[in-house]
N, C-alpha and C positions, 0 to 999 in steps of 0.2 A: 588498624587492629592493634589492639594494644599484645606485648609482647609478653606482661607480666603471668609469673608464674603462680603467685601469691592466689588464695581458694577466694579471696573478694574480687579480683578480677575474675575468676571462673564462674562466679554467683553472678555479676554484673552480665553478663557475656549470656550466662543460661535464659535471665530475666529481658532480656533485649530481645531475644532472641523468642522466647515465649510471645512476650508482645507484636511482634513482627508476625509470626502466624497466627495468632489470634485477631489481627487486624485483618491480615489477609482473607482468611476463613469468612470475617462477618463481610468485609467490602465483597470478596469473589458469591458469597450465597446474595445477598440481598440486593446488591446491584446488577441488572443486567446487562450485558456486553450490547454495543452497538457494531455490530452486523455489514458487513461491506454487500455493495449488491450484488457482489458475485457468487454472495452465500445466502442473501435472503430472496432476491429474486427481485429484478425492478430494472428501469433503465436511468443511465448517465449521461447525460446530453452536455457538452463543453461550446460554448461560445465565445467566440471572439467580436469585440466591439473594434469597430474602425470609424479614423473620425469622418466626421460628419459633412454634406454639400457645402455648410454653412460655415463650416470653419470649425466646428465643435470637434474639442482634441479630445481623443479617445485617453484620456487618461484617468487614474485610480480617481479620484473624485465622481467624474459623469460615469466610468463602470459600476460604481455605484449607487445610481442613480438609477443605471437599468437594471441591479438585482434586485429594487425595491418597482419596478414597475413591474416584474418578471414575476414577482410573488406576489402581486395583486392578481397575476394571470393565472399562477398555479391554483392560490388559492378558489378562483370561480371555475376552474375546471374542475375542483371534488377529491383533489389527491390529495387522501393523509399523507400526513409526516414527511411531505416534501420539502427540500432542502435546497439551501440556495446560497451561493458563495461565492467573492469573489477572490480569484487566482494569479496574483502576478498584478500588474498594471491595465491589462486589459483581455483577461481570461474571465470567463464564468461558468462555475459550474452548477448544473442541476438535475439529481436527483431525485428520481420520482419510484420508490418503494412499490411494488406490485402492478406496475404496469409493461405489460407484456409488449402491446402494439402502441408503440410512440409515435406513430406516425403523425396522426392527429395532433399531437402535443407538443412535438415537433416544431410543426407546420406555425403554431399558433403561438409559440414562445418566441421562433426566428421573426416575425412579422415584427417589422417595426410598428405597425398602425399608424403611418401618417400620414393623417387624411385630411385630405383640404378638398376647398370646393369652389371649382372655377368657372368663369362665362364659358359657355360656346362661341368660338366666332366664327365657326363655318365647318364643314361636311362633304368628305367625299365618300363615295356609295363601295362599300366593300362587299361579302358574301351575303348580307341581309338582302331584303327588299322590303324599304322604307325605313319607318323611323327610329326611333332611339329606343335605346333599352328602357320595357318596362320600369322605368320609376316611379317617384311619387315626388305629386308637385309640394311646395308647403302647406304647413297646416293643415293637414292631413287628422284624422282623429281614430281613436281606437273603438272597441264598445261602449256600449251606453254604460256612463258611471254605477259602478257597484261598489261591495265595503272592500274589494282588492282593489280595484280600478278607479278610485274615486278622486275629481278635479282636486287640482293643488288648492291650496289657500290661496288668499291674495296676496298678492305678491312672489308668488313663487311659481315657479316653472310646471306644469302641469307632468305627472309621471306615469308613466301608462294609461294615459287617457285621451279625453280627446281635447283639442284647442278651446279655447273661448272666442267664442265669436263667430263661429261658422253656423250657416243654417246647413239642414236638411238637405234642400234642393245643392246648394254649394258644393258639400260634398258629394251628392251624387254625379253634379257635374265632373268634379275634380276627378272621382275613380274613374267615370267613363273615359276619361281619355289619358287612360295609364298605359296603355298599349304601345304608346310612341307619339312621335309628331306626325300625325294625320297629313297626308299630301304632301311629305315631304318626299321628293321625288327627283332625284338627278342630283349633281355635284353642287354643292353650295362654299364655292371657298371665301373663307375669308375676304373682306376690303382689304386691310391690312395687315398681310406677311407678317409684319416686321414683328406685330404685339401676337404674334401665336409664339407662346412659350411651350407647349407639348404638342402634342397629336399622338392620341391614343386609341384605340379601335372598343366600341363598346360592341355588349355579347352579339350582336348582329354583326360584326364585324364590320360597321361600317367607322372608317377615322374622323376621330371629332378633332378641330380645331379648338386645341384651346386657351384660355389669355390666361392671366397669372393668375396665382392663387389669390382669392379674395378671404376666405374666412379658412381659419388654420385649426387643428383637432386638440389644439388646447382651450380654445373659443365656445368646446360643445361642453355644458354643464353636467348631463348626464344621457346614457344611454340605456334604455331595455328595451325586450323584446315584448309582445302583447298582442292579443288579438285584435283586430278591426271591429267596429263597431255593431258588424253585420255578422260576426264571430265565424266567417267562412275565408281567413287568410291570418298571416300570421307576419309583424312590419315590425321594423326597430324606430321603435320613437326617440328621436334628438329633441334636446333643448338646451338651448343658447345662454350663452351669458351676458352681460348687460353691453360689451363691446362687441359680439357676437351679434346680438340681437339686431345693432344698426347696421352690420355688417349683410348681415342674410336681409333686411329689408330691402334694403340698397342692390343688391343682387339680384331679388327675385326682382324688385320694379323695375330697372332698367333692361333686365329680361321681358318683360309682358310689355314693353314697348314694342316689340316687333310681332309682326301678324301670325295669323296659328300658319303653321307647314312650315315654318321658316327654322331651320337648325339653332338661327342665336336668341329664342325663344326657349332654348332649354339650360341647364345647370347641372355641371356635371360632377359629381362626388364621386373621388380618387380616394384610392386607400391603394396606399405602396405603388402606385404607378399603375393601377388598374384602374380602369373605371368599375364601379360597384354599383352607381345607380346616373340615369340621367333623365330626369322627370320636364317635363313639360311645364312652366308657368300658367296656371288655370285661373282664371277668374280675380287676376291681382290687378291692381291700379296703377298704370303706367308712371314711374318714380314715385311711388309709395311703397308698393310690393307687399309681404308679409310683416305684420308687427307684431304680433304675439309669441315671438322667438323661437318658435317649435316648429319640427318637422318630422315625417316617416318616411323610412325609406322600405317600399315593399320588393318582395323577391317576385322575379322572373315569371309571365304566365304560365300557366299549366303545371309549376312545380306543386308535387304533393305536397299535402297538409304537414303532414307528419317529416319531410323537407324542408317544408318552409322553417318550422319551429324551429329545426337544428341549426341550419342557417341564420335566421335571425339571432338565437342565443349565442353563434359563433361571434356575429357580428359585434354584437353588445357587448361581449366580453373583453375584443379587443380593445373596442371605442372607450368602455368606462373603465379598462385597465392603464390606460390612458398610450401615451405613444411615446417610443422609447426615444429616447435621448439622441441616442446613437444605433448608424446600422451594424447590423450583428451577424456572423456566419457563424453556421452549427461547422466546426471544427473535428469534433470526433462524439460519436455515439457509442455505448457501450448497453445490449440488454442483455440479460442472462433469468432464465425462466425458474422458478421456483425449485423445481425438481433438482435440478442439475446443480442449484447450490446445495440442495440438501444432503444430494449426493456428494459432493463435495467436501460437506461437514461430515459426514457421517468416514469415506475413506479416512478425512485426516485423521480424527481420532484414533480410527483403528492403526493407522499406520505410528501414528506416536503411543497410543500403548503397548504395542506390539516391539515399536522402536527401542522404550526406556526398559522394555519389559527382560527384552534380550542385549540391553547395554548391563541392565543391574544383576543380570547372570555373571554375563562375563567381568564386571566388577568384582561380584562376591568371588566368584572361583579365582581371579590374579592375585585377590589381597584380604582376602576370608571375611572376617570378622569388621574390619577395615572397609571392604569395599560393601558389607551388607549395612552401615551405616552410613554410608555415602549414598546408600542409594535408598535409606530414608529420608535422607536430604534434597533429593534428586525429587522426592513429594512436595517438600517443601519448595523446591523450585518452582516445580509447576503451581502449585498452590498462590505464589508469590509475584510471580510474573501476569498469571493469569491476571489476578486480585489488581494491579499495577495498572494494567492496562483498561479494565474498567475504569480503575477510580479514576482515570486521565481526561476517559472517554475516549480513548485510541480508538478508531473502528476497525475490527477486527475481517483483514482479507483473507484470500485462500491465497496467496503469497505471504501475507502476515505469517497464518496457519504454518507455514513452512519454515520460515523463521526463529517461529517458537519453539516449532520439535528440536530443529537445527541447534540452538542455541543451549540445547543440554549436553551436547558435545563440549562447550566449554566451560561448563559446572564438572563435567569429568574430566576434561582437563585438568583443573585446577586443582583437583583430588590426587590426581596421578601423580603431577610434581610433587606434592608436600608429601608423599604416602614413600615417592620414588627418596627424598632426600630424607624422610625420617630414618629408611631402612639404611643409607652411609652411614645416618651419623648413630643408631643403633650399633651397626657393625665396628662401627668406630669406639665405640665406650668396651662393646667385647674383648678389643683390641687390647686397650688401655689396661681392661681390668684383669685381660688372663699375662699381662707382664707384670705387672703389679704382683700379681700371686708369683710368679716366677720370682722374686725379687724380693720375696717371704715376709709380704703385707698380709696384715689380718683384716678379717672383712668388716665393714662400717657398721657400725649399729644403726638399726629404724631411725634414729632422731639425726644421725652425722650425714646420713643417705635425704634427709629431708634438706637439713641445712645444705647441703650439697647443690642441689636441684634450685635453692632457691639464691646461693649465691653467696651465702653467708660464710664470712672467713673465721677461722676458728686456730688457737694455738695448738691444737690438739697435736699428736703425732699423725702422719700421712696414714691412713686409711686404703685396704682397695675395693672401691663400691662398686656394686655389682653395675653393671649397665643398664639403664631404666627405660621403660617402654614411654614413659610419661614424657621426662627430660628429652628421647628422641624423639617426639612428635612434636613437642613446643621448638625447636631448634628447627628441627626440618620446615616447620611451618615461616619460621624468622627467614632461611636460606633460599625457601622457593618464593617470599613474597616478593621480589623485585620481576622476577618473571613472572609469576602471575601478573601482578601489574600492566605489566609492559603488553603478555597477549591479548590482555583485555582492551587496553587503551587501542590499538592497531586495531580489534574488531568495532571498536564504536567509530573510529576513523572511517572505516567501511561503511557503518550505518549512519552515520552524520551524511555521506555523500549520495548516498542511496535516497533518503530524507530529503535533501535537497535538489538532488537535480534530475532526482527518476520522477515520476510520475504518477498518479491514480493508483492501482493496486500495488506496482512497486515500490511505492514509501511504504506502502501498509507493511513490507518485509521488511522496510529499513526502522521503521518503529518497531515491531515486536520481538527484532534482532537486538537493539540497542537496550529495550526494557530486559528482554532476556537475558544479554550479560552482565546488567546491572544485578539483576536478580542471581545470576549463576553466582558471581561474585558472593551476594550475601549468603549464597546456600553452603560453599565450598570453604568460605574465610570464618561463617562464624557460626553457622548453623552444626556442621560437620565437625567442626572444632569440640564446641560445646557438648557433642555427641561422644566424639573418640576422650575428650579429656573428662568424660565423665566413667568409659571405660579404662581407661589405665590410668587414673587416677593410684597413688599411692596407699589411698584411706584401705580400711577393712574393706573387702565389697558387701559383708553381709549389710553391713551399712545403709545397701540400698534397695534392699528387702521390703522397705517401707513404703514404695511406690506401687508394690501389689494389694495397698489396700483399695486403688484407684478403681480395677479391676470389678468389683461389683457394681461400683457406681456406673464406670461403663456400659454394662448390660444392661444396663437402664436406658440408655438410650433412644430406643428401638418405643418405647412406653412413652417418651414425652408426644402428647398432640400436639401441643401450641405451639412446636418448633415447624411443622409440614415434612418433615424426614420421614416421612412413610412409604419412600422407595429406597429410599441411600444409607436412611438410618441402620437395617442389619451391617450391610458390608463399613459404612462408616466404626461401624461399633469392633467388629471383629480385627477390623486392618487398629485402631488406637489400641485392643487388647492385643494384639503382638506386639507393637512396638511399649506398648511398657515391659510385657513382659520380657521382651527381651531386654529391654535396658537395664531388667534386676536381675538377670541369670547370667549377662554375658561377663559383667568382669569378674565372676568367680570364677568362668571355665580359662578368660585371660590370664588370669592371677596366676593359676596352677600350667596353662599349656600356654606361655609367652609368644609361643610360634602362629599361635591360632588368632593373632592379634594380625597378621599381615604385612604386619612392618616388622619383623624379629627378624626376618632371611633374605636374601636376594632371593629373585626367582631361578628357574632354571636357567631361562636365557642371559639374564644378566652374570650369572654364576661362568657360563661360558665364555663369557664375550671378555669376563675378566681374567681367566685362565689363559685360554688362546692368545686374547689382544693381537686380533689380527690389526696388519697396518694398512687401512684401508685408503688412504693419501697418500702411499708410494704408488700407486696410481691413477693419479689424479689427471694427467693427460687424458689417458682410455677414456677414465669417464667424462670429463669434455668434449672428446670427439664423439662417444656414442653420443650425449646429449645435442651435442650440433645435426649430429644426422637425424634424429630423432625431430629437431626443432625446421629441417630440412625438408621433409617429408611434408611436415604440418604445412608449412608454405605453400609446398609443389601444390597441395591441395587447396588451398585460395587461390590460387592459380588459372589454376586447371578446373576447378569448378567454381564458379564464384560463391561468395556467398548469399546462404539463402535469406535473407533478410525478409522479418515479419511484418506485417501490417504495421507494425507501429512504427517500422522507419521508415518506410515507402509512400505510406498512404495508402487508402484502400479502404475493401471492406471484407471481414471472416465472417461467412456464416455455418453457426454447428447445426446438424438435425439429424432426431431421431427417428428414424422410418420401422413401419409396422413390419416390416418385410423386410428379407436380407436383397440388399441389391450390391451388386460388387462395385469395384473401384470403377473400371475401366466403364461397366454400364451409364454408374452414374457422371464420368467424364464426358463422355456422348452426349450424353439427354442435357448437362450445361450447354455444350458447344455445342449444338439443335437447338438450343433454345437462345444464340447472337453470342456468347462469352466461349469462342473458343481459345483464348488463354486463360483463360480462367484454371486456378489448378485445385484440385481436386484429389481429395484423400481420406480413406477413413480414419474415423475417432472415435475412441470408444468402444464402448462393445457393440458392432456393429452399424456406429452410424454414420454421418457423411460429414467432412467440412469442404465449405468451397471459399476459396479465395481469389477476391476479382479485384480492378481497379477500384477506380470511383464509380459505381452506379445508383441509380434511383432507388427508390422504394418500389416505385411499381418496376425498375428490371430486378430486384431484389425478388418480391412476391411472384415473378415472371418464372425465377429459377424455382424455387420451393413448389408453383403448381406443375413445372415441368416432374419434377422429382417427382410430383404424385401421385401424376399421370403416371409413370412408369411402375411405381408400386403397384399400381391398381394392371397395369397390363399383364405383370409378372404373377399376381395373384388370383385373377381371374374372379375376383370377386365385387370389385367394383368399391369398396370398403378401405380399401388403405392409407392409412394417414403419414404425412411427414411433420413432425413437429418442429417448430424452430426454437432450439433449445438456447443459444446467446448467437448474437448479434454488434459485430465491433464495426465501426466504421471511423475513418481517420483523413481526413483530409491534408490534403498532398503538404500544407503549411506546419502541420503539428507533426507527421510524419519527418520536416527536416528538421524541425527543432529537435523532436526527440533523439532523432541520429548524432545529431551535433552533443547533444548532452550526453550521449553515452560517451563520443570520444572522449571528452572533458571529461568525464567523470573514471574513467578508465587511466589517463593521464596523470590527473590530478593525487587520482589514489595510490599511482608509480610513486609521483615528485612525495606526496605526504608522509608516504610509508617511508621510504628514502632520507627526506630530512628526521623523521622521529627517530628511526636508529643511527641517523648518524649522530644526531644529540645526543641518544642515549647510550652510546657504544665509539663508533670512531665512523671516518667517511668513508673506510676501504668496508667494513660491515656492509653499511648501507645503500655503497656499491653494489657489492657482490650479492648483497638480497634483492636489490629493483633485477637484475640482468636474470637472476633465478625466477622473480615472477614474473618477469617478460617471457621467461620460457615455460612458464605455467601457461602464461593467458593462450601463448600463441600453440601448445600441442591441444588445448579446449577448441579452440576457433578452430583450427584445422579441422580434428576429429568431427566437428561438424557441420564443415565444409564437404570434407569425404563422404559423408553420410548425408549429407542433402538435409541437415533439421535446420527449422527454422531458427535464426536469431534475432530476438526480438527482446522487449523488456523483462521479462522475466530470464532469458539468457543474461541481461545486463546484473540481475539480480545477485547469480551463480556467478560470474565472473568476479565481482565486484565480495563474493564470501570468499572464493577460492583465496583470494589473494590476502585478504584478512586471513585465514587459515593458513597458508605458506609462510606467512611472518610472525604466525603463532611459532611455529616450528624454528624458526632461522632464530627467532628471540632467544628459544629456549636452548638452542645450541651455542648462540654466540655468547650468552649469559655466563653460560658453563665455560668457554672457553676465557672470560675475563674471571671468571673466579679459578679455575684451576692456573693461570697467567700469572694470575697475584700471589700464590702460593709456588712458582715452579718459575724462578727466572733463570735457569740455566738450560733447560732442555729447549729445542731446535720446537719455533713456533706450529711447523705442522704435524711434530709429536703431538704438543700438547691440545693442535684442532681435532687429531687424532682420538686421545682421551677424551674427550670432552664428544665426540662420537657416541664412543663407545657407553660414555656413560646415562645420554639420555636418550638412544635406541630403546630399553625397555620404554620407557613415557612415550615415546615415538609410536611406538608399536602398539599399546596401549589405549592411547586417547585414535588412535586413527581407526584401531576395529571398533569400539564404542560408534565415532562417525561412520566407519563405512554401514553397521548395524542400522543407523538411524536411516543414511540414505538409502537403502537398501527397503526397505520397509516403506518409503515414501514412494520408489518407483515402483512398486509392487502394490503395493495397494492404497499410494496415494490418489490415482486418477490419473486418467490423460493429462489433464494440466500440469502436473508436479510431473509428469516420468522427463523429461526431458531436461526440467533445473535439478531433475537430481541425477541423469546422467551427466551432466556438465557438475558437479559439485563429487559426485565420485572418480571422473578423471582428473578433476581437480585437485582433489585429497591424496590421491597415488601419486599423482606428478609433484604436488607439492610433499610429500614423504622422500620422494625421490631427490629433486632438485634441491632440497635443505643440506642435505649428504653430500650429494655428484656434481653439485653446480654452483650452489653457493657459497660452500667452503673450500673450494680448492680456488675457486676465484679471487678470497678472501685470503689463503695461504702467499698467489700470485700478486695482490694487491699488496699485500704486506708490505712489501719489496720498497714502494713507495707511499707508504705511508709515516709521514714523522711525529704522528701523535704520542706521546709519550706512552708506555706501557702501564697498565693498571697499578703494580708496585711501586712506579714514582708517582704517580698520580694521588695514592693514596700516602703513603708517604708526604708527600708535600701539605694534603690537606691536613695531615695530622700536627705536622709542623707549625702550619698557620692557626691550626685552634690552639695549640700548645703557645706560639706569640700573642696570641690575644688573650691569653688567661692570663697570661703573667701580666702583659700590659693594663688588664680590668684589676689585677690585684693590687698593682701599682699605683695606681690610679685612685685605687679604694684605701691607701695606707694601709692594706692589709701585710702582716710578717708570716713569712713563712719560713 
């Protein structure tokens, strides 16, 4: 940010700044936000590729291979706008927007489909009696040709029809003996053991011997489903490709070499280790077999019509989506049903309007005039951040959502310091000027008071100019910018690690966090800027009288059609006519009442704290030991109760539901454990409704618990009418569960060592000491607190932990900052005087930006949702301990530290640097034959 005071950099700075929201405004109206499924409603299915029997390495290459056979599958199952990606080297994820019950899709995404098709070489007799699974031999044909069903060309493979070359009588041969191998009766084992590669039980349960795979499921040219030509069944027609084709001939004829009842007279088609069909060889020529490449495979007798067809189209879909590369385990599932994101959408808003609503209160009333234009800017944030995150394409989570609100805390941050040091150096020019009068200077004239500000040296005689509202805002702005910096830089450290090593809706936090303080940034350095130096500006204010002409044009608004503002247009119109008009009336009430500017005065408390200057580091023991007992207690209670760890570290499955009926905790703990999960734990959410948390189970013990659940609705109600809804649906298998564990530690660690080396770069190593041991006693009174309390810790706990400590090193910056600038001004006083001072001085800012935060989380566990109360109870003890331990813990450790540390002190440090620029100018001058 440029520092100049000069009215073209103020023009430049206004016009940037115009552009910025008017960029923002068109991206945030016209493009829409892409929607996480936890807010639009759908399921998230993660897989994992492993490699393969064949030797195929499951690596980024072949995972990619299965996300393009995975969305030949999405796409024939009918799901819009499903998504598909891969994650890491061998993650995949897929997203399927409005569908509720994944089971199905599930099922049919996991399957590999590879399907081969092998000799029989013998049969022993399991639960059937007799022969093989209804299949269907080859060359099989569909209905009589029509304009959908109609024979291929020459030369091409016939599609939904029927073969060439089969009569009438043929094929009624061939269906009559679809039932199985006729006569086949008692054990038929194999000649030779040695060449049985499987033994697999088809639906009659009797185990087929069977020899290698002969023809493989990349062999088969196409798949669909289609009626029989008698249009009373319903078969999936295969056909062959030209290696295929000699393959299945070869198959079927040395199949119809052996006599009808005989097991190795049939051909058995495996898909994933099932047999799927094993048809009888009918009417083929003993080593000639089938030549026309084609084959049906029909379903099971006596399935309904209306079965068959599901079936068959399941079938085909697999077959022609072809078969994946590599096998795949579904990892972790994720649904969440329409309602509950909307609801989710709908709390966060309220809770961030509600949030900024009662931050730009308490802004205006600490610093009037000052904080009522911060917290026009505070629009523009959200306006900005919002806008950011579309044009990216961030998908916006209900974590995200959290983020975002979260992240205006440090847009008032960055308010608070420059507002905090314009008021010193305000106070400071009073100083100046009422000795100056003492010392019987006469006052500067309009033009010497200009030149003044702007730096201009003049032979005039000394002058005493009044102290200027303008000059203290651009100074304080210059004095807080390394702290700003620095607590911003510490929070994207947090969102960079959150981005990387959290997961699924927890990135979406660490994205909307990082965009946000990027944004906060622009809102507080140059938006706010532009605002406050257009009210204390020097100039006339009627000056700016001229911006009320906008004013009519405004109310026009409301009147444009072709914009679609025919619900937002009144309040759009009325919220842009106050802030003009405030921006023409305030610097003339500034002008006249300087106080009312909010940077003219200390506050009450800081007016105190300079009077008194209690010495709050002569004891600094005390508060060590309370803080040890305090960090003691937190322990006992990881201890003593372990922690609760969420689905997503353990593995497992959460499921939330809303029931028509109130049923209590303890009821519906019972009716689980009655229904096989008696540890299953079990608790209300929400208003009213139920989560249970179990191992790993099925879908069907999944569906098991929810009809239990409904059963009891309906007992307690006595109406027979009660529903249980299953509102989301997380499941996590026990492999993504340690990953995710392992990645919190790391990311917990990691965020210690990075916060650590960045102040000690930026400061000295006893700082950056004395900060990591302050947020280890942040992390660890969070994790206790809810250990004590039994909540779960799971990724979004990771979320909180991982702000908190970004937020504790906001504080410790903004302390330790102060302590090297009051350092470099003060080498004579005893170093924990001056940690002292340096307390005392940005306790207001302290105090300040943390009720703004506690406002915001305050608001989010209130009426953010079940989801948010518990990141924003971990983010409000976070914020207290972290207020706390900046004070108690990490400057008296820093005072301790001192002791040894030999880094030179900020006045030789700066000194030296001045020296070195001072030798290299003389040396570039010398060097340039320049005389001085």
């Amino acid at each position: 940010m440029s520092s100049s005071q000069g009215s073209g950099a103020r023009v430049i700075r206004g016009f940037l700044s115009l552009f910025i929201v008017l960029g923002a405004l068109a991206a945030g109206w016209f493009m829409p936000p892409k929607l996480g499924l936890d807010l639009s409603g759908g399921t998230q299915i993660i897989l994992e590729t492993q490699d393969g029997d064949d030797g195929t390495e499951a690596n980024a290459e072949n995972t990619d291979k299965v996300v393009e056979v995975l969305r030949n599958r999405i796409d024939a199952l009918g799901v819009s706008e499903a998504t598909m990606s891969r994650s890491g080297e061998n993650r995949v994820i897929v997203e399927l927007p409005g569908v509720q019950d994944p089971t199905e899709a599930a099922e049919i995404i996991g399957q590999t489909a590879q399907l081969t098709f092998h000799p029989v070489l013998g049969m022993s007799q399991g639960g059937g009696a007799g022969g093989g699974l209804g299949g269907l031999g080859g060359d099989s044909a569909n209905a009589p040709a029509d304009e959908s069903n109609a024979p291929a060309a020459d030369g091409e493979a016939p599609a939904d029809g029927a073969p060439e070359g089969m009569s009438p009588e043929d094929l009624e041969a061939l269906l009559g003996n679809q039932g199985g191998a006729p006569g086949a009766g008692g054990d038929q084992p194999a000649e030779n053991p040695a060449d049985v590669a499987l033994t697999l039980p088809d639906e009659q349960g009797n185990q087929l011997q069977l020899g290698k795979a002969v023809i493989q499921g990349d062999q088969v040219a196409s798949a669909s489903a289609a009626l029989t030509q008698f249009q009373d069944a319903w078969v999936t027609n295969l056909s062959f490709r030209s290696d295929g084709r000699e393959a299945w001939a070869k198959l079927s004829g040395d199949a119809a070499c052996f006599d009808q009842g005989d097991a190795k007279r049939r051909i058995a088609i495996v898909l994933d280790n099932k047999v799927i069909s094993a048809p009888v060889v009918q009417d083929a020529t003993c080593g000639v077999g089938y030549t026309t490449g084609t084959t049906s495979i029909s379903n099971p007798d006596g399935m309904p019509l209306p079965e068959q067809q599901e079936s068959s189209q399941e079938l085909a879909t697999l077959i022609e989506g072809g078969s994946l590369p590599l096998p795949v385990t579904e990892v972790q599932r994720q649904t969440v049903g329409p309602t509950l994101g909307a609801e989710a959408i709908q709390a966060s808003f309220i809770a961030g309007g509600i949030g900024i609503l009662l931050t730009a209160l308490y802004i205006c009333v600490a610093y009037r005039f000052a904080g009522f234009l911060a917290s026009l800017a505070l629009i523009c944030y959200t306006l900005i951040a919002y806008a950011a995150m579309v044009a990216l394409g961030a998908t916006l989570t209900l974590p995200g959502l959290a983020g975002f609100v979260l992240a205006i805390g440090m847009a008032i941050d960055a308010n608070v310091l420059i507002f905090e040091r314009a008021r010193e150096e305000y106070q400071r020019q009073q100083k100046v000027y009422a000795s100056n009068k003492l010392a019987g200077m006469s006052d500067a004239t309009d033009k010497e008071q200009e030149e003044s500000e702007a730096g201009v040296l003049t032979r005039r005689r000394r002058r005493a100019i009044p102290p200027s509202l303008h000059k203290a805002f651009v100074v304080g702005t210059q004095k807080a910018w390394s702290a700003v910096l620095d607590t911003n830089i510490t929070t994207l450290i947090a969102a960079a690690l959150l981005f990387f090593l959290a997961s699924g809706n927890v990135q979406g936090f660490g994205v909307t966090l990082g965009l946000g303080t990027i944004a906060s940034m622009v809102s507080a350095l140059l938006i706010a800027r532009v605002l406050m130096e257009w009210v204390v500006a020097r100039s006339n204010p009627r000056k700016h009288y001229w911006i009320l002409a906008l004013v009519p044009l405004l109310a026009l608004i409301p009147l444009f059609s072709g914009l679609a503002l025919t619900d937002v247009a009144p309040m759009l119109a009325i919220v842009l006519i106050v802030f003009v008009v405030a921006l023409a009336i305030i610097p003339s009430i500034v002008r006249k009442y300087p106080a009312s500017s909010g940077i003219a005065n200390f506050s009450g408390v800081r007016t105190w704290l300079v009077k008194r200057n209690p010495d709050l580091m002569k004891r600094s023991a005390l508060w060590l030991g309370v803080s040890g007992l305090v960090a003691v207690v937190a322990v006992v209670g990881l201890v003593v109760r372990s922690p609760n760890y969420g689905v997503e570290f353990t593995g497992g499955r959460v499921m939330e539901f809303a029931v028509s009926a109130p049923v209590s905790v303890d009821t519906a703990r019972q009716v689980v454990a009655d229904a096989g999960f008696p540890e299953a734990v079990v608790q209300e959410s929400g208003d009213g409704g139920i989560a249970v948390r179990t191992g790993q189970v099925t879908d069907a013990e999944a569906q098991r618990i929810q009809d239990s659940l409904e059963d009891q609705v309906n007992e307690e109600t006595d109406s027979g009418t009660g529903t249980v809804e299953r509102l989301s649906d997380e499941k996590i298998g026990p492999s993504m569960g340690n990953e995710l564990r392992n990645k919190a530690i790391f990311a917990l660690i990691a965020a210690l060592v990075l916060q650590m080396g960045y102040l000690a770069w930026r400061f000295r190593w006893s700082f950056g000491l004395a900060t990591m041991i302050a947020l280890a006693f942040d992390i660890v009174v969070v994790i206790g607190l809810f250990a004590w309390l039994g909540k779960p810790i799971d990724g979004v706990f990771l979320a909180a932990i991982l702000s908190v400590i970004g937020f504790s090193v906001n504080d410790s910056v903004v302390v330790f900052d102060r302590v090297r600038d009051e350092w470099a001004h003060d080498q004579k006083s005893k170093f924990s005087a001056i940690a002292n001072q340096a307390i005392l001085h940005t306790l207001p800012r302290t105090v300040n930006s943390g009720i703004g935060g506690i406002f915001i989380l305050a608001t989010l566990a209130i009426f953010g949702g079940s989801s948010l109360t518990d990141f924003s109870i971990a983010m409000l003890v976070g914020l207290v301990s972290g207020m706390f331990s900046t004070v108690f813990v990490g400057t008296p450790l820093a005072i301790w530290l001192q002791k040894y540390d030999r880094t030179a002190p900020p006045h030789v440090v700066k000194e030296k640097k001045t020296k070195q620029r001072k030798e290299l100018r003389e040396a570039r001058e010398e060097s340039d034959g320049a005389v001085v």
